[in-house]
C-alpha positions as CSV (number, residue, x, y, z in Angstrom):
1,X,25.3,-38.9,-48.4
2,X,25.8,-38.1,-44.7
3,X,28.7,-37.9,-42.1
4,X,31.4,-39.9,-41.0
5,X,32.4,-39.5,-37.3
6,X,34.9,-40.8,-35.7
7,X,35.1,-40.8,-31.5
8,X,38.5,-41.0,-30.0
9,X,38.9,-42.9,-26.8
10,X,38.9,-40.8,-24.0
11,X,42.6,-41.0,-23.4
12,X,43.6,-40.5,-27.1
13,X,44.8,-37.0,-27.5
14,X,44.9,-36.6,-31.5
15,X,41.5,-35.5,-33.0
16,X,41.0,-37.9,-36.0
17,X,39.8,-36.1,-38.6
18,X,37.5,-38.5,-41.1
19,X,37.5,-38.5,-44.9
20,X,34.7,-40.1,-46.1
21,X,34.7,-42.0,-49.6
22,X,31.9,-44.1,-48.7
23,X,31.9,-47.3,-51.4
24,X,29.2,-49.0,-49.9
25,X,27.7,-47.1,-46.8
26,X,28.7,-44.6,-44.2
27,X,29.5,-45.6,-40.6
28,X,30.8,-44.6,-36.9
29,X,34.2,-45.5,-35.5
30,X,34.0,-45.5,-31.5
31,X,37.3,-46.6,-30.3
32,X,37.8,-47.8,-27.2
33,X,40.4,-49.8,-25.4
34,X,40.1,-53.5,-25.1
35,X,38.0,-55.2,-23.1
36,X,35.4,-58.1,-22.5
37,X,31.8,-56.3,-22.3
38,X,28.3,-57.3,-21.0
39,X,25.2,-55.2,-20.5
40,X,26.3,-54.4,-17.1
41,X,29.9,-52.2,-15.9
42,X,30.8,-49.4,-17.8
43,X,28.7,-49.9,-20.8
44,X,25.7,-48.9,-18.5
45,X,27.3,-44.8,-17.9
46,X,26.8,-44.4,-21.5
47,X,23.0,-43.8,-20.8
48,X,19.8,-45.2,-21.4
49,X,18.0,-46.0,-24.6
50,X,14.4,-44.9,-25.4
51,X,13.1,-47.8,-28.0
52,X,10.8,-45.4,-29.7
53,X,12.2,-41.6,-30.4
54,X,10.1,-39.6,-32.7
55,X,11.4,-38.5,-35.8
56,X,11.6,-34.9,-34.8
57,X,14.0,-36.9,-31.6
58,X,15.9,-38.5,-34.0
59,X,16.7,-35.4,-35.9
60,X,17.8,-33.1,-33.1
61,X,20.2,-35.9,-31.8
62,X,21.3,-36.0,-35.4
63,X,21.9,-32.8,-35.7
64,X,23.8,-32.2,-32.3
65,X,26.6,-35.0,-33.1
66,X,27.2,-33.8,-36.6
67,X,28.4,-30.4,-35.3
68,X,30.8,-32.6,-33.2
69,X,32.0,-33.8,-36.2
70,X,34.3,-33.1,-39.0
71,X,32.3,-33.1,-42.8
72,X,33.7,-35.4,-45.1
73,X,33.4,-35.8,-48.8
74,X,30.2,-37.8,-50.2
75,X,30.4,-39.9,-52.8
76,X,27.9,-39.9,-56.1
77,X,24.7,-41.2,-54.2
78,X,23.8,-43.1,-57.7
79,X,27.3,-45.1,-57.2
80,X,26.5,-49.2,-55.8
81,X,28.3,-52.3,-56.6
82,X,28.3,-53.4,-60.2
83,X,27.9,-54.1,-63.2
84,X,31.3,-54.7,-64.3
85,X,32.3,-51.8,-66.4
86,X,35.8,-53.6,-66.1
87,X,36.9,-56.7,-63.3
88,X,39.5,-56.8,-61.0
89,X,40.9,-60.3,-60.4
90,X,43.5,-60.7,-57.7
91,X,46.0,-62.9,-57.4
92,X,45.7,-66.4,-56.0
93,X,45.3,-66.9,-52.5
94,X,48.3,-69.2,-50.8
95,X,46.9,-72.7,-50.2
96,X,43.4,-73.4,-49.5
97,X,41.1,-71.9,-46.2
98,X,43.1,-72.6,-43.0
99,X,39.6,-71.8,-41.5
100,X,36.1,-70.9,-43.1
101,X,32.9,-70.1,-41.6
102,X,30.9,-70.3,-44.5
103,X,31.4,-74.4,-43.7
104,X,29.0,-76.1,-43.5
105,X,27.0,-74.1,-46.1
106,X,23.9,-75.4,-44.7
107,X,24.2,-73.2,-41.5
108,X,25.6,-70.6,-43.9
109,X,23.0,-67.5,-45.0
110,X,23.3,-65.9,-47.7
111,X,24.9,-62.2,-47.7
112,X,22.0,-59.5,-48.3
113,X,21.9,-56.0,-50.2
114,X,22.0,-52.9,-48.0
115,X,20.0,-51.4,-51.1
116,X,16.8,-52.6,-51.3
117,X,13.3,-51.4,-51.9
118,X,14.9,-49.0,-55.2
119,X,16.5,-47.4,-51.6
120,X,20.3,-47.0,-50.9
121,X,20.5,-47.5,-47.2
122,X,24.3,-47.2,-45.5
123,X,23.5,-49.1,-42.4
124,X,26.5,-51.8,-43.3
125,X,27.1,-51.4,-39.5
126,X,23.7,-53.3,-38.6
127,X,24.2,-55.5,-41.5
128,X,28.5,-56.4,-40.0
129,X,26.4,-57.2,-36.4
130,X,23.8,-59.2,-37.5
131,X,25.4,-61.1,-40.2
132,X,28.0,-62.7,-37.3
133,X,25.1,-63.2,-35.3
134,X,23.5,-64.9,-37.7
135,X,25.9,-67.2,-38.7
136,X,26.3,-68.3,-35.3
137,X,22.4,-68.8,-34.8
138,X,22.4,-72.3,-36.6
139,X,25.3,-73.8,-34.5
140,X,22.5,-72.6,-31.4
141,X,19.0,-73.3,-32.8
142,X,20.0,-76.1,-35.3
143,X,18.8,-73.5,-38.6
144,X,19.3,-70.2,-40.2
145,X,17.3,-67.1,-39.3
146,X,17.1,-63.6,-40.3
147,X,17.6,-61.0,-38.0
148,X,15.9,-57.7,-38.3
149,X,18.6,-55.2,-39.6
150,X,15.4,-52.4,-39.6
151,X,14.7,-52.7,-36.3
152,X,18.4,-51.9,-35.3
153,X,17.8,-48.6,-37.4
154,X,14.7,-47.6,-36.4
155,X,15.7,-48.5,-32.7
156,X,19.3,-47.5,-31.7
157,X,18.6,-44.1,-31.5
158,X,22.4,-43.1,-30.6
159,X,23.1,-44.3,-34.3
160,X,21.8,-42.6,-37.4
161,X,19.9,-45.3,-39.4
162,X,20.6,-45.1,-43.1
163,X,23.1,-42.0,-42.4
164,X,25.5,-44.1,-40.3
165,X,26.2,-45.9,-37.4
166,X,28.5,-47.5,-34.7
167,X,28.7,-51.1,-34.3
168,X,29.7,-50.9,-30.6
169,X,26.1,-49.3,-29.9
170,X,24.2,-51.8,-31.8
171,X,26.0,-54.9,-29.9
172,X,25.1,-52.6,-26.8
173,X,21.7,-52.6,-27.5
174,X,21.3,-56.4,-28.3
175,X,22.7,-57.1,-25.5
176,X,19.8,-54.6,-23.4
177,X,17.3,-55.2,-25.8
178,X,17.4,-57.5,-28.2
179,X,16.5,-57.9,-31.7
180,X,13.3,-59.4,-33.7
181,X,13.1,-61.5,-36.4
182,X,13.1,-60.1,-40.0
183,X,10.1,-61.9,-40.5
184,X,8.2,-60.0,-37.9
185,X,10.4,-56.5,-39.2
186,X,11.1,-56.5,-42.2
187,X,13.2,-54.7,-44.0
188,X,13.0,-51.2,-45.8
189,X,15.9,-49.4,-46.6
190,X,15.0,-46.4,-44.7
191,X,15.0,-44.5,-41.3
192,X,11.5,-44.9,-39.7
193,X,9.8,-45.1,-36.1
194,X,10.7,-47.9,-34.2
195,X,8.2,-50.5,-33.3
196,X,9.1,-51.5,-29.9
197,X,6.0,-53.5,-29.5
198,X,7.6,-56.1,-32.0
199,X,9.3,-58.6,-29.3
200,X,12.9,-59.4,-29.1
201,X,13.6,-63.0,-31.4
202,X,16.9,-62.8,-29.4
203,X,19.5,-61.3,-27.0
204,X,23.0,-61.3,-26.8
205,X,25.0,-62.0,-23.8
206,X,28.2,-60.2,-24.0
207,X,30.8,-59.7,-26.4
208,X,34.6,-59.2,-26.9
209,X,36.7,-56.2,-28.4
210,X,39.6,-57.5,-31.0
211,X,42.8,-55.6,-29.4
212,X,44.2,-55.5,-33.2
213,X,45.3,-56.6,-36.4
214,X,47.5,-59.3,-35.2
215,X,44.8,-60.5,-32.4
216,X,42.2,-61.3,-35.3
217,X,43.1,-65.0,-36.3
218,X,42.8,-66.1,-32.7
219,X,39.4,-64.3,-32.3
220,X,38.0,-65.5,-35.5
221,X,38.5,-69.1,-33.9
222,X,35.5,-68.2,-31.7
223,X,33.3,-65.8,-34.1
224,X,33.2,-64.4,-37.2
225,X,34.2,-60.8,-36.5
226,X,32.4,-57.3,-37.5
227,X,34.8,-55.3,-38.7
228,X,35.4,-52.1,-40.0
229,X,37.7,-51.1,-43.0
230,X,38.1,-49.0,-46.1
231,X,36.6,-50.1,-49.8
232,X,37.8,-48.0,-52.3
233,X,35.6,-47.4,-55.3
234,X,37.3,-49.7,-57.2
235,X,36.1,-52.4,-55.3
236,X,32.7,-52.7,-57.1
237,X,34.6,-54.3,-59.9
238,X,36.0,-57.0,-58.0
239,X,35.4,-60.4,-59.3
240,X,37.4,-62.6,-57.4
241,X,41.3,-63.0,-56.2
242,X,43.1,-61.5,-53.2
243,X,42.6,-58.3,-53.4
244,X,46.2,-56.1,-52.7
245,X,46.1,-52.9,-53.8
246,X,48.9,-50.8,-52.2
247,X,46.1,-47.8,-51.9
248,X,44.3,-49.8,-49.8
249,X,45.4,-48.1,-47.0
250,X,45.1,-48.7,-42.8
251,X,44.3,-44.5,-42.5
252,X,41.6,-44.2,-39.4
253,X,40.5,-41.3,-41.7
254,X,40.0,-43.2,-45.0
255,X,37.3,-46.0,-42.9
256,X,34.1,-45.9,-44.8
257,X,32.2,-49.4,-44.3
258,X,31.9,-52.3,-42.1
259,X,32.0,-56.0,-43.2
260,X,32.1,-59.9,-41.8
261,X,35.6,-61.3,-41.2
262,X,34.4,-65.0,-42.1
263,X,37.5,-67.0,-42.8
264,X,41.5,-67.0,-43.7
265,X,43.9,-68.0,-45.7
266,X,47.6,-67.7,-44.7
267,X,47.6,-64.1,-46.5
268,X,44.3,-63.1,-46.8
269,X,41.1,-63.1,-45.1
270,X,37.6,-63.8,-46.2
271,X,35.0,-60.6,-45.7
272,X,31.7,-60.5,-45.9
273,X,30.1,-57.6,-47.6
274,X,26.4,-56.4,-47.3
275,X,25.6,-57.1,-50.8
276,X,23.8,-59.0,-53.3
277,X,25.7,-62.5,-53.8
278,X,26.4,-61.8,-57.6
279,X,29.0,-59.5,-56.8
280,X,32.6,-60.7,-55.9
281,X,32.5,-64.6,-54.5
282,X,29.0,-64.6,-53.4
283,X,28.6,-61.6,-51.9
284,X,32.5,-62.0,-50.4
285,X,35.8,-60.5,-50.9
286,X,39.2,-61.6,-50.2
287,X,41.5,-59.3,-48.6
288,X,45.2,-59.3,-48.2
289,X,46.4,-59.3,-44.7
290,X,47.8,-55.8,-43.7
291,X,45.4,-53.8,-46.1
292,X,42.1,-52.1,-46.2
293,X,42.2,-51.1,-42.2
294,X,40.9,-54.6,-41.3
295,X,41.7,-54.9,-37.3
296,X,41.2,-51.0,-36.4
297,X,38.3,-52.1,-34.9
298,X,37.0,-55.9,-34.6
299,X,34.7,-57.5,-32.2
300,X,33.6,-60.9,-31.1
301,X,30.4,-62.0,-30.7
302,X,30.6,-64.2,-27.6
303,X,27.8,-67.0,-26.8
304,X,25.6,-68.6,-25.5
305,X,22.7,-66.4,-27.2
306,X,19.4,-65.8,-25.2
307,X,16.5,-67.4,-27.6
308,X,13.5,-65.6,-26.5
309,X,10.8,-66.9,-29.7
310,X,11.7,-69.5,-32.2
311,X,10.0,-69.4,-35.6
């Protein structure tokens, strides 16, 4: 099922040791101090990119960071969200949305399965990017459009594709390089060679790291907010309901996916999984605030965009 590797900040002196119980996909952790980033300054020292590494590339590099890093546990690869062998229902939330970016649902899209193709595929950390960037497109461009989640696998060769991934690097490298349509690259649900002559649809500017848990709501103003956290097994019986399971722990070690923070209510927020939309509220979970290691690490996804072909 792959590894989970977590990089410490430079001045952290505890080796974080991960556990994974990947629910819905495995993923890198890079923490870092905050900061407001662009393509230029210190983002530029972590080296350059080559858009196109062969697989035998990809492999080596592969290979070489999971020595650095501690083996987990693997969940049943035959294990994905659904049907409901039994539901959990949480309790109401308190009052209605005090904001929701799923409004209006015409600039809204609709959440999308990591598994596709008869493929499972844990790249929920290309998915958490480009799902905020997409629901930001429409309040730019005037409609929705589909990003190209495969080109962010095939392409940021410092992540490992369907075995994992940071979300800082993929931000890095839409910010450098860019990212195409789906239309033009569509989705597999696989590693493969990355097609670099497919032009860029788009290109972000810069973007902002979330300092914490209690620095999300005034983020979330701005952006919806990538985010990692833990989903226990359990969760692929969720049907609806704030979900507050004390288990549901804020352990660095027990992070195993990446989501969308899209909304709040007083004591919970909205999350965005990358899933089909018949699972949970369309494709959405609520979580209680405090839980799940939502605000370890959190970023905002700061505009204007660069458009660079409209379709």
């Amino acid at each position: 099922m792959g590894i989970l590797k977590l990089n410490p900040a430079p001045d952290e002196n505890q080796q974080l040791q991960p556990r994974m119980l990947n629910a819905f996909s495995k993923m890198t952790l890079s923490r870092k101090g905050s900061s407001r980033s662009s393509s230029r300054g210190d983002r530029s020292n972590r080296g350059s990119r080559s858009p196109s590494p062969a697989p035998s590339e990809r492999s080596s590099r592969a290979s070489e960071r999971s020595t650095r890093s501690s083996r987990g546990q693997s969940v049943p690869p035959s294990w994905s969200p659904g049907p409901f062998v039994r539901r959990i229902v949480g309790r109401d939330p308190q009052g209605g949305p005090t904001l929701d970016w799923r409004i209006p649902a015409a600039f809204y899209p609709p959440t999308e399965s990591q598994n596709q193709h008869g493929r499972k595929c844990g790249a929920c950390w290309a998915f958490a990017v480009l799902g905020a960037v997409e629901i930001l497109l429409p309040r730019v461009q005037g409609y929705i459009t589909s990003l190209s989640k495969q080109a962010l696998i095939d392409c940021v060769v410092t992540n490992d594709g369907c075995h994992g991934g940071d979300m800082r690097d993929a931000i890095v490298y839409l910010i450098k390089i860019g990212v195409p349509s789906a239309v033009s690259y569509p989705y597999m649900a696989r590693n493969g060679r990355c097609k670099s002559f497919i032009g860029p649809y788009m290109k972000l500017n810069y973007y902002t790291d979330v300092p914490g848990a209690n620095q999300l709501a005034e983020h979330l103003e701005h952006s919806p907010l990538p985010s990692i956290l833990y989903a226990p097994l359990e969760l692929q019986h969720y049907v609806s309901g704030v979900y507050d399971s004390p288990g549901c722990t804020n352990e660095v070690s027990k992070i195993n996916h990446a989501g969308v923070i899209v909304g709040q209510y007083t004591d919970a927020w909205i999350v965005r999984f990358s899933v089909e939309s018949d699972w949970g509220l369309q494709g959405h979970i609520l979580i209680a605030k405090g839980r799940c290691g939502l605000g370890l690490q959190s970023f905002e996804i700061n505009s204007p965009f660069t458009i660079l072909r409209r379709s």
